[in-house]
C-alpha positions as CSV (number, residue, x, y, z in Angstrom):
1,X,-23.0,-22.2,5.6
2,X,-22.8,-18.7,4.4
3,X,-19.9,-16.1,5.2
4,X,-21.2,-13.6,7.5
5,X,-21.5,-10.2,5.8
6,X,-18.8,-7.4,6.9
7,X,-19.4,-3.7,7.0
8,X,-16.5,-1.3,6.1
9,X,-17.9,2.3,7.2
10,X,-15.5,5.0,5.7
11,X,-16.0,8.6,6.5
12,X,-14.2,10.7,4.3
13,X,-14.0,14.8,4.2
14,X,-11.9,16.4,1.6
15,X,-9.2,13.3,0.9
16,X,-10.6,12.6,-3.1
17,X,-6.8,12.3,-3.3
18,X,-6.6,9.1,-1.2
19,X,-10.2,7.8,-0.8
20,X,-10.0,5.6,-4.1
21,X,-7.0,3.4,-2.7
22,X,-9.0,3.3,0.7
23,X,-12.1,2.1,-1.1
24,X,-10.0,-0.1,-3.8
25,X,-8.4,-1.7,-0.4
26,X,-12.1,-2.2,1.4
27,X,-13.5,-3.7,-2.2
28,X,-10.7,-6.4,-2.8
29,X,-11.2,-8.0,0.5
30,X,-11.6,-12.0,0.3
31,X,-14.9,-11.9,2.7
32,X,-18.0,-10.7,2.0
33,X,-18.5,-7.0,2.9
34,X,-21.0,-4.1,2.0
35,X,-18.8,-0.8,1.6
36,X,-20.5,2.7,3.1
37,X,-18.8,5.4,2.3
38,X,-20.0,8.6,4.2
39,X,-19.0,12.0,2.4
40,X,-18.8,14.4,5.3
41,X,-19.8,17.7,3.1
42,X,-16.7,17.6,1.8
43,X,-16.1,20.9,-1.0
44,X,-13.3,18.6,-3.1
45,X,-13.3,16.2,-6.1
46,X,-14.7,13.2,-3.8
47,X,-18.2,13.6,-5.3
48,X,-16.6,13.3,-8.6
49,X,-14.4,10.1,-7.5
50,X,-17.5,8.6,-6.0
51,X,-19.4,8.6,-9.2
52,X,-16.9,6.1,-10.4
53,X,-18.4,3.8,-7.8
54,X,-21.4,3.8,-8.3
55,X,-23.2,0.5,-7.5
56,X,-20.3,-0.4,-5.7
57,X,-20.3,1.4,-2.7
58,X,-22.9,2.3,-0.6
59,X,-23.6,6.1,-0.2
60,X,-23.9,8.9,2.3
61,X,-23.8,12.3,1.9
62,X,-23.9,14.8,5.1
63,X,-23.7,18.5,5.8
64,X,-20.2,18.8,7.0
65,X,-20.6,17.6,11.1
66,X,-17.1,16.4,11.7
67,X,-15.7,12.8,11.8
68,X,-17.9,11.5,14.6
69,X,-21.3,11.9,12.9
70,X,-19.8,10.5,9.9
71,X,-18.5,7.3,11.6
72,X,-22.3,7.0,13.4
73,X,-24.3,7.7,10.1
74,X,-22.4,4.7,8.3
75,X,-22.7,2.2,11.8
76,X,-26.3,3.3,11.9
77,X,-26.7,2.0,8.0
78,X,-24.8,-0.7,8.1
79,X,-26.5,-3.9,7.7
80,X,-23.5,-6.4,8.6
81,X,-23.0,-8.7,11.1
82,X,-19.8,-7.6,11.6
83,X,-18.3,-3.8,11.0
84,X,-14.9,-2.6,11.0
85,X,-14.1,1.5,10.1
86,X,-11.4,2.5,7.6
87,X,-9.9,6.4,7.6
88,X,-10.1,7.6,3.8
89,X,-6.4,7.7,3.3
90,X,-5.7,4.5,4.9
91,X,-5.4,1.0,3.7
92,X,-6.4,-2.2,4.4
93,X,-5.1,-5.9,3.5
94,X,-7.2,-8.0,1.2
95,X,-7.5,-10.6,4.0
96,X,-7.7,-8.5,7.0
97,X,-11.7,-9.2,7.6
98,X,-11.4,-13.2,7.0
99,X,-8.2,-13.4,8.7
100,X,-10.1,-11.5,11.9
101,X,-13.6,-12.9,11.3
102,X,-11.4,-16.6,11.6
103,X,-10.2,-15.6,14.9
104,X,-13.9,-15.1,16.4
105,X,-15.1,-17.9,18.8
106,X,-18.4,-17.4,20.7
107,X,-17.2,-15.5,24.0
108,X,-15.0,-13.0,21.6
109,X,-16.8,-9.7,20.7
110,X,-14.0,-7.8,18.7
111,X,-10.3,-8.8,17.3
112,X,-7.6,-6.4,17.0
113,X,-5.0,-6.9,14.4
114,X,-1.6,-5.3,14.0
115,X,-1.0,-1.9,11.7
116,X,1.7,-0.7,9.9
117,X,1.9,3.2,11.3
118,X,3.7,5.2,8.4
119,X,4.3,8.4,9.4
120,X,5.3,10.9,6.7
121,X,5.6,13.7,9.3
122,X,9.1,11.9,10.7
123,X,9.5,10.2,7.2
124,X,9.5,6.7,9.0
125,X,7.0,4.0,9.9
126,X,6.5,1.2,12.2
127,X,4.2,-1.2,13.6
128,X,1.7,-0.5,16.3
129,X,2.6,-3.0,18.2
130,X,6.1,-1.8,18.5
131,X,5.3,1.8,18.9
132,X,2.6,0.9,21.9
133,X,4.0,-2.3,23.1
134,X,1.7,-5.0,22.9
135,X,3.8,-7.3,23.6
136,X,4.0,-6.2,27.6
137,X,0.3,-5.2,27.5
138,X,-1.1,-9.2,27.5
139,X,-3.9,-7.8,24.9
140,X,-6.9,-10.2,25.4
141,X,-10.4,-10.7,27.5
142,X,-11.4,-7.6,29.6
143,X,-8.9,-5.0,28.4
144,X,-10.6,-1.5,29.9
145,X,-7.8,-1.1,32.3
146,X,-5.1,-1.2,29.8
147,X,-7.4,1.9,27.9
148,X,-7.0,3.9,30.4
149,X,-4.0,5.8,29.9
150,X,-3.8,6.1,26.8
151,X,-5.4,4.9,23.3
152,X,-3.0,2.3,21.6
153,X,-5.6,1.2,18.6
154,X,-5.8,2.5,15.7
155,X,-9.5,3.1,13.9
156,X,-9.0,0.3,11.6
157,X,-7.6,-2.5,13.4
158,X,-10.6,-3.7,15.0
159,X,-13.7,-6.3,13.7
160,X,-16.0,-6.2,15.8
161,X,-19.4,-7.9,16.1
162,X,-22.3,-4.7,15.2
163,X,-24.1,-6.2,18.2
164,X,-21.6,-5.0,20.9
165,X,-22.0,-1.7,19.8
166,X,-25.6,-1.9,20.9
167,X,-26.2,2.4,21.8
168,X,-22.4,3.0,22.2
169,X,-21.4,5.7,19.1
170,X,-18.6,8.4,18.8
171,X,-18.9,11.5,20.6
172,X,-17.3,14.9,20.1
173,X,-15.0,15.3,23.2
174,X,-15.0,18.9,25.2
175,X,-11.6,18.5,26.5
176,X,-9.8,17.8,23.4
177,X,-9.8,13.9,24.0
178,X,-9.5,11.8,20.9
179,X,-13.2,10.3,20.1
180,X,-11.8,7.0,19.0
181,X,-9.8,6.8,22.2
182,X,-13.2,7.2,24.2
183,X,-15.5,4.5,22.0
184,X,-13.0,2.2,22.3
185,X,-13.3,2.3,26.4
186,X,-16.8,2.2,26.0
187,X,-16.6,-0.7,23.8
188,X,-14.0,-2.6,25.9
189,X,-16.4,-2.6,28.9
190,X,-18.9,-4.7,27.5
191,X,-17.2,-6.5,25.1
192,X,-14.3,-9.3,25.2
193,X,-11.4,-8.7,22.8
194,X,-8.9,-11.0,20.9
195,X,-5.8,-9.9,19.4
196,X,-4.1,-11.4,16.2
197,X,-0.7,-10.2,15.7
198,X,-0.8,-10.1,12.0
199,X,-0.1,-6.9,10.2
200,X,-3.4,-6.4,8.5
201,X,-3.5,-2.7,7.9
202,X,-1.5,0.2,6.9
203,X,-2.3,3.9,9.2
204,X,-1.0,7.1,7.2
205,X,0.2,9.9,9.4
206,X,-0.6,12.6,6.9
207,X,0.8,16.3,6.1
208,X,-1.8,18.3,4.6
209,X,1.0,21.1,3.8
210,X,0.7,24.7,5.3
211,X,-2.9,24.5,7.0
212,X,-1.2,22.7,9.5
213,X,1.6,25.4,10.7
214,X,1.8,26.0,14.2
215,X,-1.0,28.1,15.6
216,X,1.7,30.7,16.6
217,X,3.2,30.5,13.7
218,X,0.1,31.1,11.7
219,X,-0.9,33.8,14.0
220,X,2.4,35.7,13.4
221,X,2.7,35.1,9.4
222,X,-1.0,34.7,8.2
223,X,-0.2,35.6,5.0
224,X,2.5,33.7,3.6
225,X,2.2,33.8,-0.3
226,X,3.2,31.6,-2.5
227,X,5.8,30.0,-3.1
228,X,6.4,28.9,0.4
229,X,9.7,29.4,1.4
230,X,11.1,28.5,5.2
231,X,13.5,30.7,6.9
232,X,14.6,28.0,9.8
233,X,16.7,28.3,13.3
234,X,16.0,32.2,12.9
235,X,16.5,33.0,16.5
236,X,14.9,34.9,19.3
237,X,12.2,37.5,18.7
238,X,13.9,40.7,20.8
239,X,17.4,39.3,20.7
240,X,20.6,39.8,18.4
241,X,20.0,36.5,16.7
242,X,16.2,37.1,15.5
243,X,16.8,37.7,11.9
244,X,13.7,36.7,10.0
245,X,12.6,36.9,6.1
246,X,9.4,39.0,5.0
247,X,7.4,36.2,3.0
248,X,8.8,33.7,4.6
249,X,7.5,30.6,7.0
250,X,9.8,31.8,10.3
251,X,10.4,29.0,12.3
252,X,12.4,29.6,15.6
253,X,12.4,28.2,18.9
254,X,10.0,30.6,20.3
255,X,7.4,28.6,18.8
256,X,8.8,25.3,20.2
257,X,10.2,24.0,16.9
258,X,13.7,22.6,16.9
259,X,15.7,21.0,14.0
260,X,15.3,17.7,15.4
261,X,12.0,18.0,15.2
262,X,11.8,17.8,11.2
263,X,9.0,19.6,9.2
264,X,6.0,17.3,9.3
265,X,3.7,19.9,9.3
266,X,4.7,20.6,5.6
267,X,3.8,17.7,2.9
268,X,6.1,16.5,0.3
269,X,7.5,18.8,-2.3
270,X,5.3,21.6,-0.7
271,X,8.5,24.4,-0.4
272,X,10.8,25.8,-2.9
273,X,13.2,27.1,-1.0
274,X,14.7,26.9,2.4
275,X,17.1,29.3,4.2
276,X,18.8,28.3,7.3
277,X,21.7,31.0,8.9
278,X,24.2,29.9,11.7
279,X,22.0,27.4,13.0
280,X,23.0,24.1,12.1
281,X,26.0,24.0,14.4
282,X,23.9,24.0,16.8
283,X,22.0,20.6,16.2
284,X,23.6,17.3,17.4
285,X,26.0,15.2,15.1
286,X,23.4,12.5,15.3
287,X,20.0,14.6,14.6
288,X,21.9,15.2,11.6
289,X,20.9,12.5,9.2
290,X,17.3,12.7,9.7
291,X,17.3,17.0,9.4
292,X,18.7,16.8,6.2
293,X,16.3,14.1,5.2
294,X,13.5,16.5,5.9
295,X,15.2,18.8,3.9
296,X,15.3,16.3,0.4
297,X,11.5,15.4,1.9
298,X,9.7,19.1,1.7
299,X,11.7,20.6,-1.2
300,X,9.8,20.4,-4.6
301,X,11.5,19.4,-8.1
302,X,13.9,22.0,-8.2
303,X,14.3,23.5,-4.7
304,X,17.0,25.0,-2.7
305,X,18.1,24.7,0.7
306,X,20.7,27.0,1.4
307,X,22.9,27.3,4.2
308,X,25.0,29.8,5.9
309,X,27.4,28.7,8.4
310,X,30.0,29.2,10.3
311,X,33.3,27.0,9.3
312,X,34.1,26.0,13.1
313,X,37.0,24.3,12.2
314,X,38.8,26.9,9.8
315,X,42.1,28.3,11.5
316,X,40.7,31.8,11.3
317,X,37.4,30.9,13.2
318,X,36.7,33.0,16.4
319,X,36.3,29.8,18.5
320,X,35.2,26.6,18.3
321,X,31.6,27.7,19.2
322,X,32.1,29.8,15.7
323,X,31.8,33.9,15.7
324,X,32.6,36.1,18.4
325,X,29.1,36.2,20.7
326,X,28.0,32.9,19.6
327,X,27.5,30.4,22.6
328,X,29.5,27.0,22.0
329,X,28.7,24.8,18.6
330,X,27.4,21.3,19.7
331,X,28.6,20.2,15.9
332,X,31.8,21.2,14.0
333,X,30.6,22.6,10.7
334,X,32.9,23.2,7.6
335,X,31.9,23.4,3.6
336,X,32.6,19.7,2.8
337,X,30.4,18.5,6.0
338,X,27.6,20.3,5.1
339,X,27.5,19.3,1.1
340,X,28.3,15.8,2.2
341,X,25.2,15.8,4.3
342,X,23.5,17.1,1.7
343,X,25.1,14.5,-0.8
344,X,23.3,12.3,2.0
345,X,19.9,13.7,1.7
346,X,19.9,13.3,-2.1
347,X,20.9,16.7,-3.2
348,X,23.0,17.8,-5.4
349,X,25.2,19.9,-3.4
350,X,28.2,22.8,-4.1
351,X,29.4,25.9,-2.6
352,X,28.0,29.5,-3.3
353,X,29.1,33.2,-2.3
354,X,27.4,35.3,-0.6
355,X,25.3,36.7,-2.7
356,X,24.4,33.9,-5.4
357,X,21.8,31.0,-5.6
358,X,21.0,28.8,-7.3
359,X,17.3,29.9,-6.3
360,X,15.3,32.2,-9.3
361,X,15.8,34.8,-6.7
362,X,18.1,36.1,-4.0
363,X,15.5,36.1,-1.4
364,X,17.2,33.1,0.3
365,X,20.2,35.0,0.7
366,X,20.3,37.5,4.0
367,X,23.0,39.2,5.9
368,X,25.8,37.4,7.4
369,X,27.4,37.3,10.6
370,X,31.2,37.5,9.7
371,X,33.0,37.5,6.9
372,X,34.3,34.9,4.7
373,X,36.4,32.2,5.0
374,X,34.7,31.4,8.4
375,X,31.9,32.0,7.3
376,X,30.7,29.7,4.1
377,X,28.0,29.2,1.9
378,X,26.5,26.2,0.5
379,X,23.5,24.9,-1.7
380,X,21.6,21.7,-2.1
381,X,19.3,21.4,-5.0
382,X,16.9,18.8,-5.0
383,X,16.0,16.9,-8.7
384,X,13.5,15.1,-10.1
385,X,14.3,11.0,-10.1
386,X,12.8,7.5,-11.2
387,X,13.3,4.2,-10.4
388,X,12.4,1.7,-13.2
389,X,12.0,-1.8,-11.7
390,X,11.1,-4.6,-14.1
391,X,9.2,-6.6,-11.6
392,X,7.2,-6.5,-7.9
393,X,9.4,-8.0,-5.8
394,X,12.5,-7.2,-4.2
395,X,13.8,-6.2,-7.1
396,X,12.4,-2.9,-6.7
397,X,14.0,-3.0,-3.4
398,X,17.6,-3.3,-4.7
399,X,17.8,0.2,-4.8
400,X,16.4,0.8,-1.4
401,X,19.3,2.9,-0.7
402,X,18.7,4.7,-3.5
403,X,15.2,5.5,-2.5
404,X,16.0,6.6,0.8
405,X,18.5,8.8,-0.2
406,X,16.5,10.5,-3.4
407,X,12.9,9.5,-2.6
408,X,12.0,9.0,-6.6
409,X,9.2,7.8,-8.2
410,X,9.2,4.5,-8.3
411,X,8.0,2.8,-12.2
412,X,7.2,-1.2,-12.3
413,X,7.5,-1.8,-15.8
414,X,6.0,-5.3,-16.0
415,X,2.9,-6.4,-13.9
416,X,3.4,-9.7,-12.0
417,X,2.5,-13.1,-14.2
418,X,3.0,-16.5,-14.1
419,X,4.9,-17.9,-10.9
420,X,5.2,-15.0,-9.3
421,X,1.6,-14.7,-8.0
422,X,-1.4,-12.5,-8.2
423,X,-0.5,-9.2,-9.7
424,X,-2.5,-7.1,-7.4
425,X,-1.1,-8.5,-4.6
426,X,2.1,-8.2,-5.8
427,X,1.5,-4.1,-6.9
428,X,0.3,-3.8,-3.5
429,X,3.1,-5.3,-1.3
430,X,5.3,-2.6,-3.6
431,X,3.6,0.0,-2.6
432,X,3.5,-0.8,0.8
433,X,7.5,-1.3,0.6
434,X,8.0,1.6,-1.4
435,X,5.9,3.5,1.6
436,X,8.0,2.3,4.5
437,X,11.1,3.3,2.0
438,X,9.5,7.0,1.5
439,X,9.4,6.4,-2.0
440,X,7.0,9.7,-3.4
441,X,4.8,7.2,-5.6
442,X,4.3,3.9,-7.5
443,X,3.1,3.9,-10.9
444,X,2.2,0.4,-12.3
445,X,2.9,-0.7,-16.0
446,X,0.9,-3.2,-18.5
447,X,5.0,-4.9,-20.1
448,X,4.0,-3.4,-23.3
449,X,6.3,-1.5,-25.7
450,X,8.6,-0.7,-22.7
451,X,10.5,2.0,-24.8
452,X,7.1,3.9,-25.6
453,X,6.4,3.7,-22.1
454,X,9.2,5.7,-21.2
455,X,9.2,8.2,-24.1
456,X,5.7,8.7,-23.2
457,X,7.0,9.3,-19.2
458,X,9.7,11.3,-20.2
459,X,7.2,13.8,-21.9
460,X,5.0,14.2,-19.4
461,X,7.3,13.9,-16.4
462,X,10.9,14.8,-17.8
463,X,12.9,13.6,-14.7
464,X,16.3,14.7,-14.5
465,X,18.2,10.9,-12.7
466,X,17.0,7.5,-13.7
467,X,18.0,4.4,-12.3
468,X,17.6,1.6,-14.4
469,X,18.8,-2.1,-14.3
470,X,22.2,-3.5,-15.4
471,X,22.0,-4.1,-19.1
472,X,24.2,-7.6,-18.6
473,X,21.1,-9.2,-16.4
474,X,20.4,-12.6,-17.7
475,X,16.2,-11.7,-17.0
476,X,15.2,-10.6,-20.5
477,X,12.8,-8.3,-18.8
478,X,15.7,-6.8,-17.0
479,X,17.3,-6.2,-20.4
480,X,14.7,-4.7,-21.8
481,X,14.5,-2.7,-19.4
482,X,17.8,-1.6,-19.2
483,X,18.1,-1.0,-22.9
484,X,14.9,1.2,-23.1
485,X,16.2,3.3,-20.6
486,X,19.4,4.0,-22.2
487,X,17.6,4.4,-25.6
488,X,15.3,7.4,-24.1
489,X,17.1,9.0,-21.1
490,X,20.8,8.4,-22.4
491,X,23.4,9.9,-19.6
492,X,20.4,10.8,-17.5
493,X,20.5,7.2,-16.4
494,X,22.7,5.0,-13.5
495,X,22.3,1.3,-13.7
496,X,21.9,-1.1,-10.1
497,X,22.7,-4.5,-8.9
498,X,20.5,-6.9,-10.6
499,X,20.7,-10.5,-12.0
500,X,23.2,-12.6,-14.0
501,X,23.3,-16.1,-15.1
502,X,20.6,-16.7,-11.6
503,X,22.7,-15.3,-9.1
504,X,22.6,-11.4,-7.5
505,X,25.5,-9.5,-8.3
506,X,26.5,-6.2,-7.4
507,X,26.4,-5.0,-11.1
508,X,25.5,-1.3,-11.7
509,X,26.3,1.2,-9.1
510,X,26.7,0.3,-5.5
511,X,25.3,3.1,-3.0
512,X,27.6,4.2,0.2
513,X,26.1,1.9,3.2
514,X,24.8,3.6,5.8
515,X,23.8,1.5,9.0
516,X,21.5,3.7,9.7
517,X,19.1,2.7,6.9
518,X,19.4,-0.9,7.3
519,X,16.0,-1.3,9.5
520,X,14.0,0.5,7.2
521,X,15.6,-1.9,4.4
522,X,14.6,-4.9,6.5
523,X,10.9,-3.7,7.5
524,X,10.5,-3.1,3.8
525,X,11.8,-6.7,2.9
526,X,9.4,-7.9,5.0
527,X,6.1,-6.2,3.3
528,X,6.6,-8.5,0.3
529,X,5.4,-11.6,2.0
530,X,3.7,-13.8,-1.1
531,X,7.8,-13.9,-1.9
532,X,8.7,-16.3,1.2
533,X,6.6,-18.6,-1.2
534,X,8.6,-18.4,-4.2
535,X,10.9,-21.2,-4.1
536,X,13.7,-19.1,-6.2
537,X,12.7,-15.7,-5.0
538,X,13.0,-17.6,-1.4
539,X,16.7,-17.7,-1.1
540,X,17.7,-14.2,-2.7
541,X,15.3,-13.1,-0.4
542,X,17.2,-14.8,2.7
543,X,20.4,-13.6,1.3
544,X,19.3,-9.9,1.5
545,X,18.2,-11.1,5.2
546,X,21.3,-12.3,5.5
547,X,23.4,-9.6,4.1
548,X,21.7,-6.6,6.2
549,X,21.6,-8.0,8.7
550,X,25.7,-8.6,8.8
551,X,26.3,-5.3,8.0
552,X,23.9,-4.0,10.4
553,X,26.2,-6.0,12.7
């Protein structure tokens, strides 16, 4: 019997960046498929990636119409008996359309599978069945009702039979209604659905940086120049607390932004400087954590946050709610609270005065209200960091805490061989861990001359912190490792747990435990699933269960 023949339609406008994992994903399934990528007009490098697949991929190319005539150009052209559609900058398992086409039966038109939602705008992901509750929605049969509040299915969980789509194609909406939302309705009323709750598929919540600033906020500063700086929690436009920056991204409550909030509509390492005045007190003890996240997230190599605030709990303080006029502070804010939290976040933290920075300029600086010592001023810088793990497994994961703490680069040195499985698999369940970790990237190695490697690395990339492995690990890998690292990065480098004489040990140095990171740690565990079937790798595996899992306790 032969395999039925999957299409995988992929629109794509402007993401050359991303579209070469999406397509890399949609090539390396263990089904048959016919890829169709459908360039939407796009002005970036994609035709220049696509070139690299020629013969590969199937091709269209359109004036630029918007994502809905992209998605019907490649159903239109597809040829399979079964279609599936795949955003450029998302992924998809290498099994997701023979796992799904398995779950078929005569009376089944489509099969829904479960996706891993990471969303960099709150620098945390989940799974779609958690965030919509599939568990309560009984997801099988006739499912049209349960569409009708609200769309809970992402583009590129479904298989679907090309049949059932019969006329039914996306349509621009009027009213602002998502179009995927609509053809899935229309698709649910005439065809039966079947859900398998495997995790099949990974949905990226982009930032695409400052294109994506509040309308107000664009409308008010349309010519913000670069570099991008943020003035945040600058007040009230009209009132005694409005005290915003020329050149800067002002973002105050009058354009509905709060602290606890974060900054997702700036990408990664899109700002060099931050400046936030009296503000912070006013943001909830337990917003904290993830504010100062966002912080370490935006900041480029090298940029500042810096904070004035009021000391609340010095003696000579006006109140507790801080200087006279201020209304009560929901926080208690002091020097050594706010560098710890940034300590937290991954920064390097210390106090300023006044008028200095650690910034190239003073325009983060800006007039105070009251004078020193209840009033203080402190600076966060954030560097450049790597992670070098030997392997892809949970080793790389050992410094989870590390990761979520300094979000580094993340180096595998050796590829997987041997008993520890099929190296792309392996690379890709890293990358996916690394992802729900909010690691910035993961660069894969060939375990050649290690120490070249890394003097080659250090050239082009120069990072200031380096985590490396123990040097005492019994793994000669590890060693090697370990002993490269020290021979090209010198005191630029801190050593983690790793392994001796078969066993984990806590050798290298142990980060703080925070409880609050322990579900990301888990979730990330849990995306390396070829190493529950690796007898060794098994029970350290179940031992980091194990451990987390107490503490979390």
């Amino acid at each position: 019997m032969v395999p039925s023949l999957t299409s995988i339609v992929i629109p794509t406008y402007n993401h050359a960046q991303w579209l070469p994992e999406a397509i890399e994903s949609a090539l390396a399934q263990t089904a048959p498929v016919e890829v169709i990528v459908v360039d939407d007009g796009s002005t970036d490098d994609t035709a220049k990636v696509l070139e690299g697949y020629s013969g590969r991929v199937r091709l269209i190319v359109l004036p630029h119409g918007g994502p809905s005539k992209g998605r019907n150009a490649g159903i239109d052209a597809a040829t399979g008996e079964f279609l599936m559609l795949l955003d450029a900058d998302d992924l998809i398992a290498p099994t997701k359309v023979e796992r799904q086409l398995g779950a078929f039966s005569p009376d089944v038109d489509w099969v829904l599978c479960d996706v891993l939602i990471s969303d960099e705008g709150k620098g945390r992901s989940e799974l779609a069945s958690a965030r919509y509750d599939y568990g309560r929605k009984e997801i099988g049969g006739w499912i049209a009702r349960l569409l009708e509040p609200a769309n809970f299915i992402p583009i590129m969980s479904p298989l679907l039979r090309r049949s059932v789509l019969a006329q039914i194609r996306f349509m621009d909406s009027d009213d602002g209604t998502p179009e995927d939302w609509r053809f899935w309705q229309k698709i649910a009323r005439v065809g039966r659905v079947r859900y398998l709750p495997e995790v099949l598929a990974t949905y990226h919540k982009r930032r695409t940086g400052r294109n994506r600033l509040p309308k107000a906020a664009r409308a008010v500063f349309p010519n913000i120049t670069e570099p991008l700086r943020l003035n945040l929690g600058c007040g009230t436009p009209g009132t005694r607390s409005w005290h915003p920056i020329d050149g800067f991204v002002n973002l105050d409550k009058a354009l509905d932004w709060r602290f606890e909030d974060g900054l997702g509509q700036f990408a990664d390492h899109s700002v060099a400087g931050i400046s936030i005045s009296h503000a912070l007190m006013y943001v909830a003890d337990q917003h904290w954590p993830f504010v100062f996240s966002e912080f370490s997230r935006v900041l480029g190599e090298g940029g500042v946050v810096r904070i004035t605030e009021d000391d609340t709990e010095h003696p000579q303080s006006a109140r507790r709610g801080g200087w006279k006029g201020s209304d009560p502070a929901l926080t208690m804010t002091s020097p050594a609270r706010l560098k710890a939290a940034l300590a937290r976040a991954g920064l390097v933290a210390s106090d300023v005065m006044p008028e200095e920075t650690h910034y190239r300029d003073r325009s983060l600086c800006q007039a105070q209200h009251g004078p020193v010592p209840n009033v203080c001023f402190v600076e966060g810088v954030k560097l450049r960091g790597t992670v070098f793990s030997p392997h892809n497994d949970d080793e790389s994961l050992f410094t989870a805490f590390t990761i979520l703490r300094y979000r580094p680069r993340v180096v595998v040195c050796f590829p997987s061989v041997s008993d520890y499985g099929d190296s792309a698999v392996r690379e890709q369940e890293t990358r996916e861990a690394m992802s729900v970790l909010g690691a910035v990237d993961v660069e894969q190695w060939s375990g050649g001359d290690i120490e070249a490697e890394m003097r080659a690395f250090d050239a082009r990339v120069h990072p200031i912190r380096v985590w490396s492995p123990d040097a005492h690990a019994s793994h000669p890998d590890h060693v090697a490792v370990a002993r490269a690292a020290a021979a090209v990065f010198g005191d630029r480098v801190t050593t983690y747990h790793t392994y001796r004489d078969g066993q984990k040990v806590r050798a290298g140095r142990v980060v703080e435990f925070e409880p609050e990171w322990v579900e990301q740690k888990m979730r990330a565990l849990l995306r390396y699933p070829s190493q529950l079937r690796h007898p060794r790798a098994h029970v350290f595996f179940t031992q980091d269960l194990m451990e987390y899992y107490g503490e979390a306790s």
